[in-house]
C-alpha positions as CSV (number, residue, x, y, z in Angstrom):
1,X,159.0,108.7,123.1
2,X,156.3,111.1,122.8
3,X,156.1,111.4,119.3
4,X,156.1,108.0,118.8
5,X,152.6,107.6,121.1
6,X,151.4,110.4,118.8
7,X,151.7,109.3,115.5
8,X,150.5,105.7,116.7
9,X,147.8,107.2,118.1
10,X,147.5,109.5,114.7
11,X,147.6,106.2,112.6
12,X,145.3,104.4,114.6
13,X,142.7,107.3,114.4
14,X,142.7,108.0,110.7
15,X,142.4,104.0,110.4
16,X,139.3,104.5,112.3
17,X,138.4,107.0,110.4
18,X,138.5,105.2,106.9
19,X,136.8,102.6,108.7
20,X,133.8,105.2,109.4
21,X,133.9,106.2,105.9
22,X,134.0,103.1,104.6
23,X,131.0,101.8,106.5
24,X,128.6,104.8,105.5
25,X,129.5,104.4,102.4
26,X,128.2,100.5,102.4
27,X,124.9,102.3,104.4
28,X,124.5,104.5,101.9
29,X,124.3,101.7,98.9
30,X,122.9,99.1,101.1
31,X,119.6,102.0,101.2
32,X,119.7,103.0,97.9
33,X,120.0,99.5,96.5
34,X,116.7,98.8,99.4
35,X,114.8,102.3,98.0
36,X,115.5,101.0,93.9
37,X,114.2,97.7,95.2
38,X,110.7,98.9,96.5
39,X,110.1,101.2,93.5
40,X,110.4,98.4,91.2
41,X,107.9,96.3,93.4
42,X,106.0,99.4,93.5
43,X,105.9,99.4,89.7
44,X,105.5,96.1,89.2
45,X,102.7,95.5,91.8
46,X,100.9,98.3,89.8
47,X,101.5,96.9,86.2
48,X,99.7,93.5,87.5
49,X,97.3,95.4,89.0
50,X,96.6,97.2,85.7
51,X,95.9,93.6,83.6
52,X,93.3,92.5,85.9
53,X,91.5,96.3,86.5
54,X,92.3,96.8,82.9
55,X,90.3,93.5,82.3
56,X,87.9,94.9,84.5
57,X,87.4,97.7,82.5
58,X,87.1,96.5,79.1
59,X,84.2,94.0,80.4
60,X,83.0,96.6,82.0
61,X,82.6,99.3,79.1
62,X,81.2,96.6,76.8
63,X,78.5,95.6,79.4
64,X,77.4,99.2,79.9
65,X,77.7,99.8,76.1
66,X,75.7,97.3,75.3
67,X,73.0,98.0,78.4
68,X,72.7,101.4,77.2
69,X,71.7,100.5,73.6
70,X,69.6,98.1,74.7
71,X,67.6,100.7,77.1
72,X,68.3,103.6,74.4
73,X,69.6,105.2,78.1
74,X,73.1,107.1,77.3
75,X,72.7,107.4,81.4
76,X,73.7,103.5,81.9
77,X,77.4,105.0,80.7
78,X,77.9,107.3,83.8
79,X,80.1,104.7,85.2
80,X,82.3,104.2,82.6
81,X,84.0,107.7,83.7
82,X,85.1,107.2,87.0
83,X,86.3,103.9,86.1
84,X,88.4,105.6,82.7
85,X,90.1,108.0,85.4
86,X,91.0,105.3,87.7
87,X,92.7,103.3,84.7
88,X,94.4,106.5,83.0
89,X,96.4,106.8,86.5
90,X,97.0,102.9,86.8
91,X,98.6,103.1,83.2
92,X,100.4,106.5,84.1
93,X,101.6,104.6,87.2
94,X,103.0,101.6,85.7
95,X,103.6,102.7,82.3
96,X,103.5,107.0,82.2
97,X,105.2,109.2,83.5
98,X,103.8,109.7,86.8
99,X,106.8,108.6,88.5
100,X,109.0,110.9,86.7
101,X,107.0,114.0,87.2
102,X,106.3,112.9,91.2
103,X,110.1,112.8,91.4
104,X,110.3,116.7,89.8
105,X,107.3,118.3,91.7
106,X,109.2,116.4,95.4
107,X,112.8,118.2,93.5
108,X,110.9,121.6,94.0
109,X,109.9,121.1,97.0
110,X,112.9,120.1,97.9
111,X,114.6,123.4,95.9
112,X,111.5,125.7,96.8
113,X,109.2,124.9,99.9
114,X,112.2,123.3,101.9
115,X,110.2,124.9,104.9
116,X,107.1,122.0,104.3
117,X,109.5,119.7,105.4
118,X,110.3,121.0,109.1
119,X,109.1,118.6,111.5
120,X,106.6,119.9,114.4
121,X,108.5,121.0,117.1
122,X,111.8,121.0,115.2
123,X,114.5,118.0,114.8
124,X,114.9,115.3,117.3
125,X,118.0,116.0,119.8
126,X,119.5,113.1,121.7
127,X,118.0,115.0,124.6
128,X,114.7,115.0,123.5
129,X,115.1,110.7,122.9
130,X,116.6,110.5,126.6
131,X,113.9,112.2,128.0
132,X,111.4,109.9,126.0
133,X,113.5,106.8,127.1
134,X,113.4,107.8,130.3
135,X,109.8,108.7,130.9
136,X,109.3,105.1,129.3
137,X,111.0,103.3,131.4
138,X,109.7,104.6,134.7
139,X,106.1,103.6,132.8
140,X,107.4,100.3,132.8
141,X,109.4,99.9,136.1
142,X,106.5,101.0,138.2
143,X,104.2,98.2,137.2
């Protein structure tokens, strides 16, 4: 009689179990699916962005071109290189590398420096979220 208990019990566990498994698993894609989702509105947000600062730029350089010719002042051109830096990392952005080479420099410090990426005052404990709770709630309650 026993042994029958036990291996229903055995049964029901490991069908819990796969259950578990099953629903991490469905976690797991349902976050990477969200994460590939907000990199390509990311990218895309920045590609738009680039036409209209692109646009912006072009007018920009031709306007100061032309003012400094006009003036015979090659100092009417200074702005020209902030803005050139600002559009070099928009394109990078949306059409470089720049994601790629973000992604190796976080594998390294992933690889390398794990120790950047210790929270202050260590992990969160259960403990540490009760006390919190707790401390909260009293806030509230006494009001």
């Amino acid at each position: 009689m026993g042994f029958v208990v036990s291996k229903a019990m055995n049964d029901s566990l490991k069908g819990q179990q796969e259950f578990m498994r099953l629903q991490l698993e469905r976690q797991l894609v349902l976050q990477n699916l969200m994460r590939e989702r907000q990199t390509a509105m990311q990218i895309a947000w920045t590609r738009e962005f680039l036409k209209y600062f692109g646009t912006f730029f072009g007018l920009s350089a031709v306007v100061l071109t032309t003012g400094a010719i006009k003036r015979k002042n090659p100092a009417v051109l200074l702005p020209i290189l902030p803005l050139s830096f600002i559009f070099a990392y928009q394109y990078d952005m949306g059409y470089g590398t720049l994601l790629q080479r973000i992604k190796g420099e976080a594998e390294n410090i992933l690889d390398t420096q794990s120790t950047l990426l210790e929270l202050p005052k260590g992990p969160l404990t259960f403990e540490d979220l009760e006390k919190i709770r707790i401390s909260q709630s009293k806030f509230f309650t006494e009001k």
